[in-house]
TINUVEX-632841 format. One record per residue (C-alpha): residue in three letters; y, z, x. Coordinates in steps of 0.25 Angstrom, whole numbers, plus 5000, padded with zeros to 4 digits. Layout:
BEGIN
ALAYZX/...
***
This chain:
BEGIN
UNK493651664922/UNK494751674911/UNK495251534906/UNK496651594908/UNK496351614921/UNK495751454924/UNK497051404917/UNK498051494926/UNK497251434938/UNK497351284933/UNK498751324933/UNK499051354945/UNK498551234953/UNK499251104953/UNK498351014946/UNK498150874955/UNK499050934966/UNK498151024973/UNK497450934985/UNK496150974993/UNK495850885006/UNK494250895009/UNK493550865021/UNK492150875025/UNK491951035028/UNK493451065027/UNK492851185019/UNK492451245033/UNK494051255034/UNK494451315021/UNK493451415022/UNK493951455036/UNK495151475032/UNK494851565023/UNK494051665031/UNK494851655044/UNK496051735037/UNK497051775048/UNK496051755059/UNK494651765062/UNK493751745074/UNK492651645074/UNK491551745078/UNK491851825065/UNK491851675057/UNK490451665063/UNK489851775058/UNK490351745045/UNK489851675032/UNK490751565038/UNK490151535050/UNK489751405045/UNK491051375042/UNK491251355060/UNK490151265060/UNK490751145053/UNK491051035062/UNK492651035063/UNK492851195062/UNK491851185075/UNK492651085081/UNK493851155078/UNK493451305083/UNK493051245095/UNK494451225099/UNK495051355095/UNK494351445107/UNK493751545096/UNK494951595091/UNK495151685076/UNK495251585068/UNK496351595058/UNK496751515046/UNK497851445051/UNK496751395062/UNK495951315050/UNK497051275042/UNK497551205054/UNK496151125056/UNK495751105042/UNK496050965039/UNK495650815039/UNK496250675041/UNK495450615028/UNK495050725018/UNK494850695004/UNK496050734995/UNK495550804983/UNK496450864972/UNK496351004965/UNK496351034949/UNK496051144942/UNK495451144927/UNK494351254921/UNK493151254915/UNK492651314902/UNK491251264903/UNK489851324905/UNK489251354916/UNK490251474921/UNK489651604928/UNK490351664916/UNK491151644905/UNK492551594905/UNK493251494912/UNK493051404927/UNK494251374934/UNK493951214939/UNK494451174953/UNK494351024953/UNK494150924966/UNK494750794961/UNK494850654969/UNK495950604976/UNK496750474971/UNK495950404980/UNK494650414975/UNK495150404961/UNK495650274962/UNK494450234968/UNK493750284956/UNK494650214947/UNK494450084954/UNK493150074956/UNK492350144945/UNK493550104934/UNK493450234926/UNK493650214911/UNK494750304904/UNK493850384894/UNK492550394905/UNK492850414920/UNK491550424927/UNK491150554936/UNK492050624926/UNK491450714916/UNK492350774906/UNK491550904903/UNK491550954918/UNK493051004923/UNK493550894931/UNK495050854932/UNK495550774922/UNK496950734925/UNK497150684939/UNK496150664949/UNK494550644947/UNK493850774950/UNK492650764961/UNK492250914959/UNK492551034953/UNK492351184955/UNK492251284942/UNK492851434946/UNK492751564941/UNK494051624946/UNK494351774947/UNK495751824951/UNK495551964950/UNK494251974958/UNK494551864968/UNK493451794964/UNK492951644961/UNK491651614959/UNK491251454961/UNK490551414949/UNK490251254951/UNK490551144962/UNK490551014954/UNK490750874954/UNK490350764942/UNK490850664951/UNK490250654963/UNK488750664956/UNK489050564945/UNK489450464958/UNK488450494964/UNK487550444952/UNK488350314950/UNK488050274966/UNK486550274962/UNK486950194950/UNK488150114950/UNK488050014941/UNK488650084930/UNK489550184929/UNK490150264914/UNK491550274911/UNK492050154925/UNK491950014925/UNK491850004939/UNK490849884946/UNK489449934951/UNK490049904966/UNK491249984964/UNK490450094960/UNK489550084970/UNK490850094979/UNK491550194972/UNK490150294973/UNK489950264987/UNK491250304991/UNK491350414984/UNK490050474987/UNK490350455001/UNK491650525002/UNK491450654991/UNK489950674989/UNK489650755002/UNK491050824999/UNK491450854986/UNK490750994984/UNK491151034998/UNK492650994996/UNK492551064981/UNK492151204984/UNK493051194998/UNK494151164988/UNK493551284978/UNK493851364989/UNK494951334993/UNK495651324980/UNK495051494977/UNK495551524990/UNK496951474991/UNK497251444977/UNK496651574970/UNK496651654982/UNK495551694980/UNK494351724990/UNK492951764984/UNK492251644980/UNK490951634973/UNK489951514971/UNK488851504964/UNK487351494970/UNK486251394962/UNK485551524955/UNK487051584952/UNK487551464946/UNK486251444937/UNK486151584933/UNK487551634929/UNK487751494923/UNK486551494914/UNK486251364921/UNK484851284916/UNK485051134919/UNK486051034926/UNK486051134941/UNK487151074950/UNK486551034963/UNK485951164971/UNK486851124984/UNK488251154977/UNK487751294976/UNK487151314989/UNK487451214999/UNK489051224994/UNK489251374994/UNK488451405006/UNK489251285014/UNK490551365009/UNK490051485017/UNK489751565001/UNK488651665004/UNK487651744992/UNK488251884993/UNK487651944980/UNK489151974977/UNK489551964962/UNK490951904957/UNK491552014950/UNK491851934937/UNK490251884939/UNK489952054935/UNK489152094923/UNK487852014919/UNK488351894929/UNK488251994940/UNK486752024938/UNK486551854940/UNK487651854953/UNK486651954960/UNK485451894959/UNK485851744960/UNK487051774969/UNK488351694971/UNK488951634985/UNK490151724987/UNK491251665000/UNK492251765004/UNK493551715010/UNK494551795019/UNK495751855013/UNK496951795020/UNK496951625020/UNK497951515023/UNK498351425012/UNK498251285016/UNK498551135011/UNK497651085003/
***
């Protein structure tokens, strides 16, 4: 995308003010709520891509009590919710890196902490001013408010209604992950080997089963709602290495195949419009996952 296009974008969202509650499958509900439109009956849900979607826990739970009615979006605004989510904030930033589909400009969506978690972080692993660690300058994490979990990298077309998703990252949670096996030392805190033994329990325990499910259900729903936008692509393992020209450092297999497919994202063949040309020729024989949303939505709260 045009870096006019990214910095017009940037603008638009309030940076630090836009929250995103996450709870465990909450994804099942901002999905529906965005095929359902106006109305539509569960048979016809069943026989869809989303079907799995009726399978989680509390959306089964919750049809069970509504005597197989069409199910509107109102209907699963009204049960989408939680008494303890965790509160994430949204930023925006873009990227001019490597690794693009193709050249120009990645819009960045940002999932950042909430004060609570960063308070923790600063009391326990006692970051240093110049050398916070599970922050890496050269990848597009948010640098003026709240630490950044994860991030997602867009390639955002308006005129096509398009975006594909070109990565679901986080620095954090795998560097965390390699202090818990090793926490006498950390670089950059000055934290004691028992506070970081307690700061990467904890947080392992609360993100790490979460954090690529609660980034790509706020990927969506910030294209959907924010952008308006309702054709979303996402990169499959072969895709990803092959349009990127990618040789070493493959991110683990399950954020392009486990993630997507989770998502209800289906291999259609089906080629992104600004993906045409010599791109096009790699899209068909290593194809994308492509996820379709309805039309008509209801904005909701964040």
């Amino acid at each position: 995308m045009e870096k006019q296009l990214a910095e017009e974008i940037v603008g638009y969202l309030p940076q630090g003010q836009t929250c995103f509650n996450y709870y465990p499958e909450r994804y099942a509900w901002i999905l529906l709520r965005h095929i359902v439109g106006n109305g539509t009956p569960v048979a016809a849900i069943k026989q869809s891509p989303f079907a799995g979607l009726l399978q989680k826990p509390r959306v089964k739970h919750w049809l069970a009590g509504l005597g197989g009615k069409a199910l509107t979006a109102a209907d699963v605004l009204a049960a989408d919710g939680d008494l303890d989510p965790l509160r994430f904030t949204l930023t925006l930033d873009y990227w001019e890196g490597q690794q693009t589909s193709r050249a120009g400009t990645n819009l960045v969506l940002q999932l950042n902490f909430d004060r609570e978690h960063d308070a923790f972080y600063e009391k326990l692993i006692q970051p240093k001013p110049d050398r916070r660690p599970f922050v890496y300058n050269g990848h597009p994490v948010n640098r003026t408010g709240r630490n950044t979990l994860a991030w997602a990298r867009l390639d955002v077309d308006l005129d096509t209604d398009e975006v594909l998703i070109e990565e679901i990252q986080t620095d954090w949670m795998r560097e965390v992950a390699e202090l818990a096996r090793n926490p006498q030392w950390v670089y950059g805190g000055k934290g004691t080997e028992s506070d970081i033994r307690l700061y990467t329990s904890q947080t392992l325990a609360r993100y790490q089963k979460i954090w690529a499910e609660a980034m790509l259900a706020a990927t969506v729903w910030f294209v959907r709602e924010e952008l308006g936008i309702r054709r979303l692509y996402y990169h499959s393992p072969n895709s990803n290495q092959r349009l990127k020209g990618l040789e070493w450092g493959q991110p683990p297999r399950s954020i392009y195949t486990d993630l997507p497919r989770q998502f209800c994202f289906r291999e259609n063949g089906e080629v992104p419009n600004f993906l045409q040309g010599k791109r096009s020729k790699i899209v068909r024989k290593w194809p994308l996952y492509q996820l379709k949303l309805a039309p008509d939505s209801l904005r909701q709260p964040h």
